[in-house]
Each structure stands twice: as structure tokens, then as C-alpha cells.
C-alpha positions as CSV (number, residue, x, y, z in Angstrom):
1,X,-2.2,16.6,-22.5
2,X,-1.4,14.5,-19.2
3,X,0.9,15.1,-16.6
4,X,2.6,12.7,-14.3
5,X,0.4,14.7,-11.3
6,X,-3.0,13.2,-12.6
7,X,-1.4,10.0,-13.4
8,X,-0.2,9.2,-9.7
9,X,-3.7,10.5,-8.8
10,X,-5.3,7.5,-10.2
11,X,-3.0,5.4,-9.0
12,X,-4.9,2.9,-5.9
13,X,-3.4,2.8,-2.4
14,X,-3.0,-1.4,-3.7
15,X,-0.8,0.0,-6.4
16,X,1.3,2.3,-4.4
17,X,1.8,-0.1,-1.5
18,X,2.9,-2.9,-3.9
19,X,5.0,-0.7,-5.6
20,X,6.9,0.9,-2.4
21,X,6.4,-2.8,-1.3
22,X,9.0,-4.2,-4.1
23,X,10.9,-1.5,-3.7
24,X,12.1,-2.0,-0.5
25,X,12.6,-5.9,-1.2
26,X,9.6,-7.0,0.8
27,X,7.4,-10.0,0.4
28,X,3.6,-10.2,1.1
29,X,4.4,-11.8,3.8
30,X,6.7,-9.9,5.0
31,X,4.9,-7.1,4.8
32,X,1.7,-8.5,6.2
33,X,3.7,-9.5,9.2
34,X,5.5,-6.1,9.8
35,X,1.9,-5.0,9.3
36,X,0.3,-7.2,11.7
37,X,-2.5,-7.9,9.5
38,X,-3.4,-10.6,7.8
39,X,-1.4,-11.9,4.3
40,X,-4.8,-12.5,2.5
41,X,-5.8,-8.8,3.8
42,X,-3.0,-7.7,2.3
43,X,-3.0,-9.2,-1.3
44,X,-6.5,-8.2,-1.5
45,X,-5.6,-4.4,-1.3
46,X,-2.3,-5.1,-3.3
47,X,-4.8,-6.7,-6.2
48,X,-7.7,-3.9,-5.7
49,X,-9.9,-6.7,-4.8
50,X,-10.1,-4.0,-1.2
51,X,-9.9,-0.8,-3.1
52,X,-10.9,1.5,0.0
53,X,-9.2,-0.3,2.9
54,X,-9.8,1.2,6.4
55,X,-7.6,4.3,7.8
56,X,-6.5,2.0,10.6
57,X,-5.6,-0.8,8.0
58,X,-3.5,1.4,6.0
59,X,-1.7,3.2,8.8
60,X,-0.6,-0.1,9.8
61,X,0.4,-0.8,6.4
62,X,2.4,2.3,6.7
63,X,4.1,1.5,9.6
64,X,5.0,-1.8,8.0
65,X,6.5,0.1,5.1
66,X,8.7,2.3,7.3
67,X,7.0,5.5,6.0
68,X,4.7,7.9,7.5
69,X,0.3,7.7,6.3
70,X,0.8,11.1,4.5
71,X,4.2,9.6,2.3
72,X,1.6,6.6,1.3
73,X,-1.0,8.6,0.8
74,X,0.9,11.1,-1.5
């Protein structure tokens, strides 16, 4: 039997930022900019072509989002 827990565990930072991404209405671009990184940066950890982006990459990510690291990293 699986439970949501192990499900969101497998779940990519890519996949979580996209999906908190769309949520709030963002675009790539939008978000890259917020971010201040680079759009094509950006897609590539949306698409998992980047699967282990650095900590300083994805706290700027979260900052971009509005959320704090440890909600994105949930």
C-alpha cells in the first residue's frame, strides 16, 4: 500500500517548484526574474534536466516563490 507521504517524497525539487510555480500564476520568466537567475537555469530544474540544483540556486528560487527553503523543500 502507498501513502501520499512516500509519493511527495519522490517528487523532484523541478516538480515542486513548477507546481507551486503555477500555482501562484507565475511564468518562467517570471519566476527566473524574481529569482535572479537565469530562465534557461530555471526550465532546466523545472524539466529535471538539473535534478540536484545548488542550495544557493534553490534558496533563490525560494525567495522567488515567496516561501521559505524548508516550505520548498517539504
Amino acid at each position: 500500500m502507498e501513502n501520499k507521504k512516500s509519493k511527495k517524497s519522490n517528487e523532484t525539487i523541478g516538480t515542486k517548484i513548477k507546481k507551486i510555480r503555477l500555482k501562484q500564476k507565475l511564468t518562467q520568466d517570471n519566476l527566473a526574474r524574481k529569482s535572479d537567475l537565469p530562465y534557461t537555469t530555471l526550465t532546466k530544474i523545472e524539466t529535471n534536466v538539473i535534478t540536484k540544483p545548488s542550495i544557493q540556486t534553490v534558496m533563490k528560487i525560494a525567495k522567488g516563490l515567496g516561501i521559505s527553503l524548508d516550505d520548498l523543500m517539504k
